[in-house]
N, C-alpha and C positions, 0 to 999 in steps of 0.2 A: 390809854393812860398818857400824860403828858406831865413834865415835870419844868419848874423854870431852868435857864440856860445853867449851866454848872462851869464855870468859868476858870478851871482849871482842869475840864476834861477835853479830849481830842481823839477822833476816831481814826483811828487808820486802817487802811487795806493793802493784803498786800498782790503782788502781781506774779508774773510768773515764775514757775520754778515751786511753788507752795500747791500747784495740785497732784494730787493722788486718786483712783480710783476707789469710789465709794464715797466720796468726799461730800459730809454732809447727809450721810444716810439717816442719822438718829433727827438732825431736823426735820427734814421731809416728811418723817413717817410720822411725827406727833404735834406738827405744827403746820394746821391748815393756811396760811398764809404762806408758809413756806411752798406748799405743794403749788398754790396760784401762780407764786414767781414764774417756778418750773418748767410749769404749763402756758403760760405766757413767752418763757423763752423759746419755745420748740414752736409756738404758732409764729412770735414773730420771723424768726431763719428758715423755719420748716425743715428741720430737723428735731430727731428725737433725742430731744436734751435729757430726758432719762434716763435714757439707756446709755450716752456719751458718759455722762457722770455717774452713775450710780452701777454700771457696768463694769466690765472687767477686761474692757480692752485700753491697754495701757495706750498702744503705738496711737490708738485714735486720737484718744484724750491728749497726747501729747504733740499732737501734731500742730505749729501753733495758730493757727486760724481756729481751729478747735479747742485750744487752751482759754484764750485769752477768750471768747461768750462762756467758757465753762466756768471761769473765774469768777469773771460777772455776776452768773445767774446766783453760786451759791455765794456771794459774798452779800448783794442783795436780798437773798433768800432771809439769811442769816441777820440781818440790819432791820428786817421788816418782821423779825419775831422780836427783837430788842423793843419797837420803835409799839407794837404792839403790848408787851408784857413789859417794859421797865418805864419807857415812854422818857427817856436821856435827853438832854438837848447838850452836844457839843459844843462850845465857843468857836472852835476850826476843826477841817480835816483837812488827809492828805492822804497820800496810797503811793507804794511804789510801781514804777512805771506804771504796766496798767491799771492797778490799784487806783492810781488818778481817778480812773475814768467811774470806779464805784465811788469815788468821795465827791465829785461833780453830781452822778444822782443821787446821792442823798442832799448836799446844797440846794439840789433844784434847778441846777444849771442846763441842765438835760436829762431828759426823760428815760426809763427804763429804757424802752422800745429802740430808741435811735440810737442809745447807747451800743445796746446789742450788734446793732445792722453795724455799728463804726469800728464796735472792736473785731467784728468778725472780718469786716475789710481789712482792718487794723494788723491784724495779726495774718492774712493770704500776703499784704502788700508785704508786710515785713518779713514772711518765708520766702518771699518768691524776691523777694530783692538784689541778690547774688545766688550764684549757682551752687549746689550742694558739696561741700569740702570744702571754699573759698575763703571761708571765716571758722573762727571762734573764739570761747567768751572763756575766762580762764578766772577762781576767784584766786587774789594772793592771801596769806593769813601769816599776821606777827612781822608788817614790814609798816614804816609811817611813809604816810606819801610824798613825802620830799625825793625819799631811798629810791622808791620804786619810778616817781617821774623823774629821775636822772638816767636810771636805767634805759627807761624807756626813749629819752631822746638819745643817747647813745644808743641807740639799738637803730633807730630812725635816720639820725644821722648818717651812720655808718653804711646804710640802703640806700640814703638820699633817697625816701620813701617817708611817707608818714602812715605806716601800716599796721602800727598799733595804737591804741589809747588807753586813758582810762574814763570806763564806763558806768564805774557804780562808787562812789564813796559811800559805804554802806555804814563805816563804824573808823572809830581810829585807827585801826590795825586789820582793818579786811575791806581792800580795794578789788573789784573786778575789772581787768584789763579784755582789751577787746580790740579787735582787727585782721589778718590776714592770717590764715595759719602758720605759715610758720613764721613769723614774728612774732603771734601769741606761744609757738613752742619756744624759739630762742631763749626770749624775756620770762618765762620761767623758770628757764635751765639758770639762766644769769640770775635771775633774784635769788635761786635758792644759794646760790652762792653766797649771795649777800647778807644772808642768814633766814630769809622766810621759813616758818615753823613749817609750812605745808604750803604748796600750790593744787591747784586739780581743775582740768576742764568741767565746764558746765553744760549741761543734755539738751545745748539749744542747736540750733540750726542753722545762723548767719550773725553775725557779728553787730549784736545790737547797739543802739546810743554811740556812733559813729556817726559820721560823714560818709560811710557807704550804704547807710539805709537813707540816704537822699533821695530815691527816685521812690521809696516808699512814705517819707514824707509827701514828696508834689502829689503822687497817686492821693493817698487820701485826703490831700487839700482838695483835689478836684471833687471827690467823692462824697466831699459832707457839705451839707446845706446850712448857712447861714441861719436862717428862721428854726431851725431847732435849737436853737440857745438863749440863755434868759440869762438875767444879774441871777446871784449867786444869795439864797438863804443864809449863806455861813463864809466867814473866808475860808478858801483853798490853798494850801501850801503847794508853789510848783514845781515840781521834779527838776526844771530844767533852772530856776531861779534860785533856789528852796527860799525864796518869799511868798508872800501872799497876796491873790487876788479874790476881785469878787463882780468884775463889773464884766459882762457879754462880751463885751470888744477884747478883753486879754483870753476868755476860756479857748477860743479855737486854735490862737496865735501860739498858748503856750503847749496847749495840749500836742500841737503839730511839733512844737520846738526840741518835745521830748525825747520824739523819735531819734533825733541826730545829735543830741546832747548826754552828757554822762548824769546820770541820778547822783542830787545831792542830800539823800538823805540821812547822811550824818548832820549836814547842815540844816537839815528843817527842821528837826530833832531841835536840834538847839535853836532856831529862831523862833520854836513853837514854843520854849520855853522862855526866851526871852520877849519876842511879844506879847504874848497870851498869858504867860504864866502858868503853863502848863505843868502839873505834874503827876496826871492821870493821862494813860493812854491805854484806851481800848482798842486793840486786832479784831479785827472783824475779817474772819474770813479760815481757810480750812487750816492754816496751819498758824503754828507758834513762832515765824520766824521774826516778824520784824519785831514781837517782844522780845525775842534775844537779842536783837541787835541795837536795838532802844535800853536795856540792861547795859548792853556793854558803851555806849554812846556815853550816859548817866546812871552812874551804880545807885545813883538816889533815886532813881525814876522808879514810881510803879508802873508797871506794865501790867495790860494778864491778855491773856488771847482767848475768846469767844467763838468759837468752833466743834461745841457740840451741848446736848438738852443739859448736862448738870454744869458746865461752865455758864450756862443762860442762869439756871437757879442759882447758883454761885454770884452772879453779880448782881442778881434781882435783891438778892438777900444783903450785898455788902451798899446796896444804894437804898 
């Protein structure tokens, strides 16, 4: 089924931190397209992608070399029953961090397959980047980031270090900081002082969209191949810009870029609204987060998240 462009819709995906075990089971099971992806995933890594997701070992799943193809496969899964039974055409997408990488295959920009091989690289080069305890990723909630990047060069300064950042503007009032541990602990003892509702470390494993995932940017510059990328079906909103491209020569530069840059997607949020005119946004993918975060960006926004068979009948029905 195919429908013409809908010019105020926009898909997004989102990236890590949004899987769970089991993730994706009611697609799988009654949507033969879905199961193709799957099985597609596990010939191209040669691993058994069904049993990674749809099993019950957290520690694997969340291991991120393992996260980040497991992402992939069901966000794709889940895009190719839409694209199948509603047949959408978005004006842009976009994904957080790795979420990029599923808004790229749905553009066109890259192919399932090589997708897969990148983010699984994607995600060793970016575990394996600093040593275990060296970093981590902390989100702040109910501080604007003026409060909080004061704090933080005060905190930097006072090291004459630059050993934290911020690495996710995820929403007006919930930033993710990132860098060395204990300057990720300091600067949440200090922010809560400053009155943040809540701080809490996040269940990663090196201090991502930094300057210390450097050597896991070069690694996968060397690692991906030029001839796997095409101009772009759709524009892409980019993590590390929050603008939009669409032409071969930016996908690799910005896709690399993201790695050592903070996610701006409060601000693509709103350039997707103010380019595009967006004020449909469909989640694709296992969880409801970025439509919460997209709610709280623009309380006008519709959001809804598509991540299981009656959310698909639910938006088949409202398109």
């Amino acid at each position: 089924m195919e429908k013409s462009s809908n010019s105020n819709l926009a898909y997004v995906f989102p990236g890590q931190g949004s899987q769970h075990a089991g993730m994706g089971k009611d697609i799988f099971e009654n949507f033969a397209c879905a199961r193709q992806v799957l099985e597609e995933s596990s010939d191209v890594l040669g691993l058994n992608m069904k049993k990674l997701i749809l099993g019950d070992d957290e520690a694997a799943l969340n291991l991120t070399e393992n996260t980040q193809p497991a992402l992939l496969t069901v966000s794709i899964a889940i895009l190719r029953v839409i694209e199948n039974e509603i047949g959408l055409k978005p004006s842009c997408v976009s994904g957080h961090s790795l979420g990029e990488y599923s808004a790229n295959v749905f553009a066109g920009t890259v192919d399932f397959g090589h997708a897969l091989l990148i983010a699984k690289k994607r995600g060793f080069f970016m575990q394996t980047a600093c040593p275990v305890g060296f970093g981590k990723m902390a989100a702040i909630i109910g501080l604007d980031e003026n409060t909080i990047k004061s704090v933080l060069d005060e905190i930097n300064n006072s090291k004459k270090e630059h050993g934290v950042f911020m690495a996710n503007f995820n929403s007006q009032l919930q930033i993710v900081i990132s860098g060395l541990s204990s300057f990720v602990d300091e600067t949440c003892s200090a922010l809560k002082e400053k009155g943040a509702k809540k701080t809490f470390v996040l269940p990663v494993s090196a201090p991502f969209h930094t300057p210390f995932m450097q050597s896991a940017m070069e690694n996968l510059k060397s690692y991906i191949e030029q001839d796997w990328f095409y101009d772009a079906g759709c524009d892409i909103f980019s993590n590390a810009t929050s603008f939009n491209y669409s032409k071969k020569e930016d996908v690799v530069r910005l896709l690399l870029g993201q790695i050592i840059s903070p996610v701006m997607w409060k601000h693509i949020i709103i350039n997707m609204e103010k380019i595009f005119g967006v004020s449909k946004f469909i989640e694709i993918g296992p969880s409801g987060i970025l439509s919460g975060l997209i709610k709280r960006i623009d309380k006008n926004a519709d959001a809804v998240s598509v991540n299981s068979v009656a959310a698909i009948k639910k938006l088949a029905q409202q398109c």
